[in-house]
Structures are given as structure tokens and as C-alpha cells.
N, C-alpha and C positions, 0 to 999 in steps of 0.2 A: 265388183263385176256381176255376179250372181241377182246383188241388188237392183240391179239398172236394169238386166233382162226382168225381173221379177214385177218391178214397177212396170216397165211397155207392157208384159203381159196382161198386170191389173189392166191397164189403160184401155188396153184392146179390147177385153171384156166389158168394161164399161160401156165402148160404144159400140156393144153392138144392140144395146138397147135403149140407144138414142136411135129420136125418128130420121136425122138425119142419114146415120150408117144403113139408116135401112131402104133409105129411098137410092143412099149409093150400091148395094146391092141388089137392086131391082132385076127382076128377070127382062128377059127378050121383050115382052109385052108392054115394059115400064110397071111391072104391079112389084111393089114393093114387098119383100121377105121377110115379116116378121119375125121378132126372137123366137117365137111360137112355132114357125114352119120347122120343119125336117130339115135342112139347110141349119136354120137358125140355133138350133138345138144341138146340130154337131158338131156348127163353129162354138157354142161355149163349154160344149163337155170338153171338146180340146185345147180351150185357152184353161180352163178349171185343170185340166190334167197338166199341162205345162206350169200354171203356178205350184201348184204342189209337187212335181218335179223339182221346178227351183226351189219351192223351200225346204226342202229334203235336201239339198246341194248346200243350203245356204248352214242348215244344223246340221249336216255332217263336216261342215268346215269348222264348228264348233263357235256358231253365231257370232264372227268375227263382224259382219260387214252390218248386223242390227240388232236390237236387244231379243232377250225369249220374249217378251210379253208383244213384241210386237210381230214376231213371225205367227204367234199362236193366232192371235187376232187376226191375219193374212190367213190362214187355213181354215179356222174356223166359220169366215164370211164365205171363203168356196165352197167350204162343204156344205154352206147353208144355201149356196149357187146352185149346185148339183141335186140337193135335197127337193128343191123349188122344181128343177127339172124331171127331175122321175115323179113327182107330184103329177106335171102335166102332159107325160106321158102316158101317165096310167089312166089320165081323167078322159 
């Protein structure tokens, strides 16, 4: 269960930095919202917070529904998510 939320979530994040998701989120104008914008930046801080959510649900269940090496790998790509983002905030 935890699994399947965890995987959409990945999924989610993914695209939102496809050009596709972005031209689907375009404003009133038609200008599309890049990952970059203010928008864009607050949809993946809170898919990145929602995956680690789930994987905290996932190792408190006592990595029943995937192995450790591969929840580690799931958290460690977010926090390299997140790390990329306060990069380009600050920049």
C-alpha cells in the first residue's frame, strides 16, 4: 500500500519537470511554469515532503512492502531533489 502511494508520488515529481507537465500548467496567458518558478518549486518541495513521509511509513512498518537498500536509494534521490532546490533559491 504505502508502496503504490510512494511510486505516484515518485511519478508525480518526475513530471513535473517534463516539458510536457509544464505546458499543462501554464498560466491564464498560456506561458508555461517552469520547475524554476515559485509555483514550480512548491509543487516539488511537496511531492519531496510526501515521499519521505511515505518512506518513514514505509520503515516504520519495518520495510515489509521493499528492501532497505532500496527505500535508502528513494530518499537519498529526494534529498538530492530538495538539495538542487534550495541551490536555486539561493542562486
Amino acid at each position: 500500500m504505502f508502496m503504490d502511494r510512494l511510486f505516484n508520488e515518485t511519478q508525480r515529481l518526475a513530471a513535473i519537470f517534463s516539458a510536457l507537465e509544464a505546458l499543462r500548467l501554464a498560466d491564464e496567458h498560456g506561458t508555461p511554469r517552469g520547475w524554476a518558478s515559485p509555483f514550480g518549486l512548491l509543487q516539488i518541495i511537496r511531492c519531496c515532503a510526501r515521499i519521505l513521509e511515505l518512506s518513514s511509513c514505509v520503515a516504520k512498518a519495518g520495510y515489509r512492502e521493499c528492501d532497505q537498500e532500496t527505500l535508502e536509494a528513494i530518499t537519498s534521490e529526494t534529498r538530492q531533489v530538495l538539495y538542487s532546490v534550495q541551490a536555486q533559491i539561493a542562486a
